[in-house]
DOPA-601623 format. One record per residue (C-alpha): residue in three letters; x, y, z. Coordinates in steps of 0.001 Angstrom, whole numbers, plus 524288, in hexadecimal, padded with zeros to 5 digits. Example, Ala and Ser with C-alpha at 12.3 -4.5 7.8 and 13.67 -1.06 7.14 Angstrom:
ALA8300C7EE6C81E78 SER835667FBDC81BE4 
! end
This chain:
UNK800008000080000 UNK8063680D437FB28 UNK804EB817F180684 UNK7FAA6820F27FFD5 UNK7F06B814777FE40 UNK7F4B0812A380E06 UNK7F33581F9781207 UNK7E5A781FCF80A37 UNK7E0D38134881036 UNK7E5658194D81D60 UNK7DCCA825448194F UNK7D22E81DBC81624 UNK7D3A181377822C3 UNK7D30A820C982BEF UNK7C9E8828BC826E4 UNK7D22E8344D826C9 UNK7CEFD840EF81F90 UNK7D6C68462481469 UNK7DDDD84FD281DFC UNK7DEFD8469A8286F UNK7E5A383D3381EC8 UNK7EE968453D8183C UNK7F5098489482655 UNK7F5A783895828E5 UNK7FB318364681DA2 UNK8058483F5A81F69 UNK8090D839FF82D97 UNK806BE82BFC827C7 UNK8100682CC481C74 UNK81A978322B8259B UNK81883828CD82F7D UNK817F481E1582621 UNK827258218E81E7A UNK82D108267082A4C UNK829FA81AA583334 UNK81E458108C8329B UNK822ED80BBB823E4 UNK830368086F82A2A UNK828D97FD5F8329B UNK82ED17F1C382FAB UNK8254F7E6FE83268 UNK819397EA7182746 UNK816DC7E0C381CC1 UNK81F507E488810AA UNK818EB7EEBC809CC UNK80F687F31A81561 UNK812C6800B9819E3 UNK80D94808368264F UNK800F680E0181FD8 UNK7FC288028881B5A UNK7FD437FADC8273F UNK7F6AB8070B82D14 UNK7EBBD806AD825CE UNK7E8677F80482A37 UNK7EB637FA248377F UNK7E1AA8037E838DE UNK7D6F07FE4A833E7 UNK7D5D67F47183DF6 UNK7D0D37FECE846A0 UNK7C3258034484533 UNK7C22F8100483CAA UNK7BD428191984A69 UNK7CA97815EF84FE3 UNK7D55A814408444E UNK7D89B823AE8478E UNK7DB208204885405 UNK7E6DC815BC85001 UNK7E98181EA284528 UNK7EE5A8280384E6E UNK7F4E481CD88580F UNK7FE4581B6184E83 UNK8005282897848F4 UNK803B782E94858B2 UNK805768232A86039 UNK80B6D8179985A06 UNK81AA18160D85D9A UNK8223F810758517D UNK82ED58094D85300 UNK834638082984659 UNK842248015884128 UNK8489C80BED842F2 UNK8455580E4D85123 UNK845E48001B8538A UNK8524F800BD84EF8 UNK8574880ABA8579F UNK8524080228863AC UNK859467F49A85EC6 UNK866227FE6185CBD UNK864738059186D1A UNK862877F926873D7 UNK86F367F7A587629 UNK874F18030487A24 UNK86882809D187F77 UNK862E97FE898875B UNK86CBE7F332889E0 UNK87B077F8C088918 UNK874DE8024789460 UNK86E547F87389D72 UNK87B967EFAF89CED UNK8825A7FB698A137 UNK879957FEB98AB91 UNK87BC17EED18B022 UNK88AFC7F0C28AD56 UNK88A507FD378B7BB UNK8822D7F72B8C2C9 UNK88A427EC748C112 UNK896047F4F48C33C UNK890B17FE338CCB5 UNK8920F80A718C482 UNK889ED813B68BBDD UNK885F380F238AE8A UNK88E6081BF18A95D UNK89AB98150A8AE63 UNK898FC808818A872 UNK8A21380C1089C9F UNK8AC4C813E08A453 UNK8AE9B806E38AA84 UNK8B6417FC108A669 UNK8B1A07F12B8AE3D UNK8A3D47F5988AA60 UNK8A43F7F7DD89E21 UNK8AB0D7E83689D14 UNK89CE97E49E8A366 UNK894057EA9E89B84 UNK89BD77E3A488E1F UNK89A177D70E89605 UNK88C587D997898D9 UNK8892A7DD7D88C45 UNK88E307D040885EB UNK887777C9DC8901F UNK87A627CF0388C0B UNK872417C6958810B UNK866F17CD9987948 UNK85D2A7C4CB8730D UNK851067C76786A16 UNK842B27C58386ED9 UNK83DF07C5CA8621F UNK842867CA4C852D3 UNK83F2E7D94B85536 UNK8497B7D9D285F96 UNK852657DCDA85330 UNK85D357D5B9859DA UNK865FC7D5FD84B8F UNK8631D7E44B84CC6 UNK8685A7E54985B74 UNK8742B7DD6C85811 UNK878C97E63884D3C UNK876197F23885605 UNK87FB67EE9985F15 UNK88B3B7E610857BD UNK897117E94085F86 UNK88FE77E93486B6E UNK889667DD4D86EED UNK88CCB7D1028693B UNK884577C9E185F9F UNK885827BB278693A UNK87E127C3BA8733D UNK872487C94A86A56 UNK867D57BCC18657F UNK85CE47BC3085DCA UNK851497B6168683B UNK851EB7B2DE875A5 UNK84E227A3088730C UNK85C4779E4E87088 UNK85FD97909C86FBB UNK86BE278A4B876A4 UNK875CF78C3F86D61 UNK8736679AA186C79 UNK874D579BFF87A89 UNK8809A794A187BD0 UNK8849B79D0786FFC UNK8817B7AA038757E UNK889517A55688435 UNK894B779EC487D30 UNK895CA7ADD4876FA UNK894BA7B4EA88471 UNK89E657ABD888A74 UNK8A87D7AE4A88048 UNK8A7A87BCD9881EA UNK8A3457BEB689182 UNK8AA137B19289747 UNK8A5047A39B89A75 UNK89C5E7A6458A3E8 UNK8960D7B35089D22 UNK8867D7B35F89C66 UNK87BE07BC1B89554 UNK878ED7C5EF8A098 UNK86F6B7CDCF8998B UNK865CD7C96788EAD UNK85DDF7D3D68879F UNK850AD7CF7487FB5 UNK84EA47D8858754F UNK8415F7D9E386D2B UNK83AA67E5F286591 UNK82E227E75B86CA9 UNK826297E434878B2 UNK819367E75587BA8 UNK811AE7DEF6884F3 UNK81BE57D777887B6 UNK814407CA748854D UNK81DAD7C68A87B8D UNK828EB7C5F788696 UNK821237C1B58911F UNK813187BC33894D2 UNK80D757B38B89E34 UNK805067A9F089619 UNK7F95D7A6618A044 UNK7F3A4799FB89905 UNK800EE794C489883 UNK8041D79A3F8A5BD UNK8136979DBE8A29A UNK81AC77A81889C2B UNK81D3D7A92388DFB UNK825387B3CD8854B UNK831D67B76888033 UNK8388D7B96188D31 UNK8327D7ABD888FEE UNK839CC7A5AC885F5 UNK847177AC9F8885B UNK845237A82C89550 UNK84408799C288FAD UNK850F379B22886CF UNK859F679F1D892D0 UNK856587942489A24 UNK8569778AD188E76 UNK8657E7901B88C4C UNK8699078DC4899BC UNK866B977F9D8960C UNK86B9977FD588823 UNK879837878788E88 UNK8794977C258989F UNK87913783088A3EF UNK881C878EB489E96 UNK87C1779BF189F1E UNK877487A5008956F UNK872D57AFF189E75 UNK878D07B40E8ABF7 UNK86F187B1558B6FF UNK86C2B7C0C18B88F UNK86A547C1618ABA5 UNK862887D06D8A746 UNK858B37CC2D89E0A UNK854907D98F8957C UNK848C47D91888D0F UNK849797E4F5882FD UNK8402F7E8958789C UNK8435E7F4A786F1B UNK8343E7F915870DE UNK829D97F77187BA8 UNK81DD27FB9787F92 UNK819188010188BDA UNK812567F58E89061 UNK81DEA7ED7388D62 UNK825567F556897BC UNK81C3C7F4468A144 UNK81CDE7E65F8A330 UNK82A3D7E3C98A161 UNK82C477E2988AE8B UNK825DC7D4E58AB4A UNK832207D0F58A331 UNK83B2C7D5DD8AFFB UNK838F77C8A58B9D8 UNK835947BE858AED1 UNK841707B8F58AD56 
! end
């Protein structure tokens, strides 16, 4: 569908004057190259106006101005670009800082002193190797998270899922070891994924089944499956800091994280 057949179904779907439409269409348009065209998950050859169009007609034709106008002023669009942007700052923004914050309790001193020490600064390299980030899911971008920080963090530390098998564990250890010493253990483990909003997909209590079920469920599974498959060799230290991280989440989301805090 070309965009002046969308914008005159649009017209036609919304019942909008000839002056009222010529101002939409002029905000639409805009909207449309600048930003909701760039989406990258529409059907090949389906731009933003056309899936529009059907979207709104599944309300009832009293209260399609009222979504209209949802997403013109309220709707919040992440695009690739900003997406982007948050896969590239996780590093430095989020985890470099809360290793240095563990690196200066650990040593008794501000988090500003961290690099004027020696000793400190040796810690916080070792921690960092010693922390594993794994995918919850393919919009994690993991490839995209690996390229942003070659140099820094090793690729036998960054995986694709958190269900690993036994060879990959005794893979990813036998790689630790070699750099951190024979005894050397994953002491922090970050789970990366794009978005959370309920939460359900991480964690929910099913009630006809009467136990818990989710993606923290199963990573819970896999590290006691490679304790067994490692015969009786460690993957992760006992005090292990288990940090879920998503790039986007709602308010709700936030609310009940505290949920995630004592499950494991």
């Amino acid at each position: 569908m070309n965009q002046k057949l969308g914008l005159q179904l649009l017209g036609e779907i919304m019942q909008w004057s000839d002056e009222q439409a010529r101002d939409e269409f002029r905000w639409l348009k805009l909207m449309s190259r600048i930003r909701y065209d760039g989406y990258e998950d529409f059907r090949a050859g389906v731009r933003f106006l056309e899936r529009l169009s059907v979207w709104l007609q599944q309300f009832k034709p009293q209260h399609r101005e009222t979504a209209y106008q949802f997403v013109k002023n309220r709707l919040v669009y992440i695009g690739p670009a900003e997406m982007q942007l948050l896969v590239e700052r996780l590093y430095p923004e989020v985890i470099e800082r809360r290793l240095v914050r563990a690196v200066s309790t650990a040593q008794e001193i501000p988090p500003y002193l961290v690099w004027r020490s020696p000793v400190a600064v040796a810690d916080l390299i070792a921690l960092r190797r010693k922390s594993l980030f794994m995918a919850l899911s393919d919009g994690a971008r993991i490839d995209e998270f690996r390229r942003a920080n070659v140099g820094i963090l090793s690729n036998e530390q960054i995986v694709v899922a958190t269900q690993l098998d036994g060879s990959k564990w005794r893979d990813l250890l036998k790689e630790l070891r070699k750099d951190q010493g024979a005894s050397a253990t994953f002491e922090e483990i970050y789970l990366i994924d794009d978005f959370v909003a309920s939460g359900t997909t991480l964690l929910r209590f099913d009630e006809e089944g009467q136990a818990w079920k989710g993606k923290l469920v199963k990573f819970r599974d896999t590290l006691r499956e490679a304790q067994d498959a490692l015969s009786g060799a460690k993957a992760t230290a006992d005090a292990a800091r288990i940090h879920i991280h998503h790039y986007v989440a709602s308010a709700y989301a936030r609310c009940v994280s505290t949920t995630l805090r004592h499950f494991f």
